[in-house]
TIVOVEX-798789 format. One line per 4 residues: number of its first residue (from 1); their letters; for each residue x, y, z of C-alpha. Coordinates in steps of 0.1 Angstrom, whole numbers, plus 5000, padded with zeros to 4 digits. Each point is the difference from the previous one (the first is absolute). Layout:
% residues N
NUM) A) X,Y,Z; ...
//
This chain:
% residues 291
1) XXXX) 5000,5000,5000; 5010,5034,4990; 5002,5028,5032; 5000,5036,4992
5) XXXX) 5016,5024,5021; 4989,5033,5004; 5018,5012,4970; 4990,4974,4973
9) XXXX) 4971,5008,4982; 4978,4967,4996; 4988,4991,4962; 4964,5004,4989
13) XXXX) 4982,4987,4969; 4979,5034,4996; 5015,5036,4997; 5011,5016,5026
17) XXXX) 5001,5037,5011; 5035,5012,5009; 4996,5019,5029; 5020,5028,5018
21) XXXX) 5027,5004,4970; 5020,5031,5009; 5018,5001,4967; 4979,5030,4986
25) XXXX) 5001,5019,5040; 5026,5019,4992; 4975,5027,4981; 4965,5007,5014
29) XXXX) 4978,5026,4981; 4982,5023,5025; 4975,5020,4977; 4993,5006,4966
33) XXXX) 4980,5029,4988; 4992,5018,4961; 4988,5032,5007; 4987,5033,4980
37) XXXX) 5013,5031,5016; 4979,5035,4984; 5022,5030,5005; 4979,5012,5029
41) XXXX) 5014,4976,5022; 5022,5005,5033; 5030,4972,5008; 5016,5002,5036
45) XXXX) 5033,4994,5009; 5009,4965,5005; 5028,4988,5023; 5016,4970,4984
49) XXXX) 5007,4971,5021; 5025,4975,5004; 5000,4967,4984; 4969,5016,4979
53) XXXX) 5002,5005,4960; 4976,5007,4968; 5002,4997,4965; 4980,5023,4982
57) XXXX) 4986,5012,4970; 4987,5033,4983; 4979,4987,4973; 4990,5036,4985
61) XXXX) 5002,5036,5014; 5025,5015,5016; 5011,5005,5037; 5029,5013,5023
65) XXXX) 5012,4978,5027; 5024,5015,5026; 5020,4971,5015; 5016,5022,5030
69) XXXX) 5010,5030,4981; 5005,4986,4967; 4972,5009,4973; 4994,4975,4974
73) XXXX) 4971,5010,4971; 4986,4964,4993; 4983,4998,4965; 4983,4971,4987
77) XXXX) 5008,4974,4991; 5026,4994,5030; 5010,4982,5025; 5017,5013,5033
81) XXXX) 5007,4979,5035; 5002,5009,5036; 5015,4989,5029; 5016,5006,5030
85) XXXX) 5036,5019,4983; 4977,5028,5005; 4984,5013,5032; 4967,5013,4982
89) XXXX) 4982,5007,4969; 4969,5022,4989; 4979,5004,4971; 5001,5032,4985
93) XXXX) 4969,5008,4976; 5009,5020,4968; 4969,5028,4989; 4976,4985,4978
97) XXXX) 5013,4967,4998; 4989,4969,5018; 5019,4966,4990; 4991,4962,5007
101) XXXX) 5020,4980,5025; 5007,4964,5006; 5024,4986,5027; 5009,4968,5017
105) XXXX) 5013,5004,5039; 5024,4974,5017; 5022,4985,5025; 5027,4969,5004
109) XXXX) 5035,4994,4991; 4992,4993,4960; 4980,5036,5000; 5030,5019,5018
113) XXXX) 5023,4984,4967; 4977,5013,4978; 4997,5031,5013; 5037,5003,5005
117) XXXX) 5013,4989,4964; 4975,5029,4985; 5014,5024,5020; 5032,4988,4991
121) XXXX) 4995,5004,4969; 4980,5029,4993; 5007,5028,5032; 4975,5020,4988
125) XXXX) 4973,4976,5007; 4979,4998,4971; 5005,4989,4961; 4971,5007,4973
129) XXXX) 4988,4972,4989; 4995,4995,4957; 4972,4978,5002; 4977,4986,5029
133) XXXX) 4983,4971,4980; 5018,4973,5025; 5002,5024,5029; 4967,5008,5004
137) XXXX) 4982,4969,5005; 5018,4990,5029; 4999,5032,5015; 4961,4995,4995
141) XXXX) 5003,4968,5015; 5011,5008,5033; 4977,5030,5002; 4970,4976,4990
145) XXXX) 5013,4975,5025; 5001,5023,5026; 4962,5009,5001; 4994,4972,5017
149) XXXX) 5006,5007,5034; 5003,4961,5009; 5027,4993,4973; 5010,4964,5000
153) XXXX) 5038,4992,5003; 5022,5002,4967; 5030,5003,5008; 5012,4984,4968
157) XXXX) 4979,5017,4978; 5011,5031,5014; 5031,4990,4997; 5001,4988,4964
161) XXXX) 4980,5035,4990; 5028,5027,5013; 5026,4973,4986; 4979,5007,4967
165) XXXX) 4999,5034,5011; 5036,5003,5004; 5014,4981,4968; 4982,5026,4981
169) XXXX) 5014,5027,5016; 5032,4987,4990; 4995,4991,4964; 4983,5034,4993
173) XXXX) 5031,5020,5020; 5027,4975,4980; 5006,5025,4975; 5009,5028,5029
177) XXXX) 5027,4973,5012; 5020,4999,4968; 5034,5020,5005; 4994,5028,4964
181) XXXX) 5034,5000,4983; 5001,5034,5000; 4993,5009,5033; 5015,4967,5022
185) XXXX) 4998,5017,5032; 4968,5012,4993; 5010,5039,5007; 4981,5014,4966
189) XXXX) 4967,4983,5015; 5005,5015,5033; 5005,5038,4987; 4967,4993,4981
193) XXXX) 4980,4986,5032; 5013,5030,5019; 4985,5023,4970; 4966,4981,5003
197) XXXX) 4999,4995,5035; 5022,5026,5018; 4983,5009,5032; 5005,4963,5010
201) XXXX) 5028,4992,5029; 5031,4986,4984; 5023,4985,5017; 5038,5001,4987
205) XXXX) 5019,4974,5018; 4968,4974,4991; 5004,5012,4962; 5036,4996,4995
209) XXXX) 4997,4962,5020; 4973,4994,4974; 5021,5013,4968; 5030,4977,5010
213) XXXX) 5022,5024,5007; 5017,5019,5027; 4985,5029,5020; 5037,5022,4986
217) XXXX) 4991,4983,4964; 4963,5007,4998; 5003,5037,5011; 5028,5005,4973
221) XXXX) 4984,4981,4971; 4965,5013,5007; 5025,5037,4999; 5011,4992,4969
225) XXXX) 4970,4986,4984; 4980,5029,5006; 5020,5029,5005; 4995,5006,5039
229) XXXX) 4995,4981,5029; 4971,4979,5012; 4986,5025,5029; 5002,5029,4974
233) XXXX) 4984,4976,4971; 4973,4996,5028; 4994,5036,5013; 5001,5008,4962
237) XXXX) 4971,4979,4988; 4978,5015,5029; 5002,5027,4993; 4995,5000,4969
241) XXXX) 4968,4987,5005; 4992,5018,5027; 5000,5030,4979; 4975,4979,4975
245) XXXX) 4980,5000,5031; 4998,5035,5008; 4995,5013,4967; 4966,4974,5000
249) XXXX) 4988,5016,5027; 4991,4967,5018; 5016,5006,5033; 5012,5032,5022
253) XXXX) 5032,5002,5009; 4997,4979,5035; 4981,4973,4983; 5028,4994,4973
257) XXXX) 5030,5001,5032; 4983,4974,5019; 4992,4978,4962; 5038,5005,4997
261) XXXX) 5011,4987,5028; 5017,5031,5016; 4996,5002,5037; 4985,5036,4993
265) XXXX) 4987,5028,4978; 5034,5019,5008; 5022,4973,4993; 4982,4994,4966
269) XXXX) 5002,5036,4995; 5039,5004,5004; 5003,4971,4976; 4972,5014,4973
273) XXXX) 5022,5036,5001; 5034,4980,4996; 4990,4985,4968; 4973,5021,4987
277) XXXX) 5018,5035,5012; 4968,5011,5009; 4971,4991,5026; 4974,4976,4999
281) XXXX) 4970,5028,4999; 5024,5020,4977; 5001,4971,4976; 4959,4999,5005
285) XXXX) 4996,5035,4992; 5025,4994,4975; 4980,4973,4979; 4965,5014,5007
289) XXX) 5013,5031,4982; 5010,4982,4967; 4967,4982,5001
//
């Protein structure tokens, strides 16, 4: 006669259920949601939490999400994550435009590396998306799952859908991977992210690391690329379109030094003057002259 010890399974001529298989315990999905935000709406300020973390989507619209100081203008189709890198984020509604949102929130060791190797990999958070064909659905999948308030346990099929989720991340960012012969270190690209996103917090140390090169290298090719130095490349660009700004008449003065980043209208103003050799509501009186 056989004897099974406690750790011996005995056979069975039907199917059996495998039960308490922590393969898949390593990523638990919290919540789910799709949501349609009109531009009316008013977001709070959420503190992020440790061990917490959300993909998420901006299917159409636009929005601006501050993650601690850092202003990001999400158009859709994107997708951005959070986590806790950052100590809080908020939505930020733009005038007259609403925008559709999906996101997925969750937890566990398999979630952190997720979270971590898109950070990694992108700094700034976010990367548009080219199409959302494959994307969507599973985002819509979670949300629909997550109506039911007594969701049963699927831990592998949660699993198996961010892994889905994930790959085609990957394959639709492959192309952004691929060292461009004329540019290997990537320092053309950069110069052209800081002209189209150059209120954003950049970090030089981190850039240089992710260029391959040397702090002392990086400073002196990115010199000699472009004809000054990164910080002056930098305060450059935002200015320059900081003076688009004013002459648009979208914000007053105080509103553009906070948008910018500066600390305070004065500091902004001393910087304006520098470059522009004149003020801020000089420049305004300036422009509204001409038009």
């Amino acid at each position: 006669m056989k004897i099974y010890t406690k750790t011996m399974i005995p056979p069975s001529n039907g199917t059996r259920t495998i039960k308490n298989v922590k393969y898949f315990s390593d990523l638990q999905i919290t919540a789910a949601f799709h949501r349609k935000f009109p531009c009316q709406i008013q977001h709070r300020k959420i503190e992020c939490k440790k061990n917490r973390f959300s993909l998420e989507m901006i299917l159409n619209g636009e929005v601006d999400l501050l993650l601690d100081d850092v202003r990001l203008r999400l158009t859709g189709p994107c997708l951005f994550w959070i986590g806790d890198r950052h100590g809080s984020f908020q939505y930020e509604l733009i005038p007259g435009s609403g925008y559709e949102h999906l996101w997925i929130d969750f937890t566990g060791e398999r979630g952190r590396r997720i979270y971590e190797s898109l950070s990694d990999a992108y700094p700034d958070s976010h990367i548009p998306l080219e199409d959302v064909k494959n994307i969507l659905p599973i985002f819509e999948c979670f949300a629909k799952k997550f109506k039911n308030p007594r969701r049963p346990d699927s831990s592998a099929e949660d699993v198996f859908l961010i892994e889905q989720l994930m790959r085609e991340i990957i394959r639709q960012t492959e192309h952004e991977n691929q060292p461009d012969q004329n540019d290997p270190h990537g320092l053309l690209a950069l110069a052209e992210q800081i002209s189209n996103a150059p209120f954003e917090k950049y970090d030089p140390p981190r850039l240089a690391k992710d260029a391959g090169l040397s702090y002392v290298h990086f400073r002196a090719l990115f010199k000699q690329l472009h004809g000054e130095s990164l910080w002056q490349y930098i305060l450059k660009q935002r200015m320059l379109t900081a003076g688009e700004l004013l002459k648009g008449g979208q914000f007053r003065v105080g509103e553009l030094a906070d948008y910018c980043g500066f600390p305070d209208q004065g500091s902004f103003t001393r910087a304006f003057k520098r470059f522009y050799r004149i003020s801020p509501r000089q420049w305004m009186e300036k422009n509204s002259e001409k038009n």
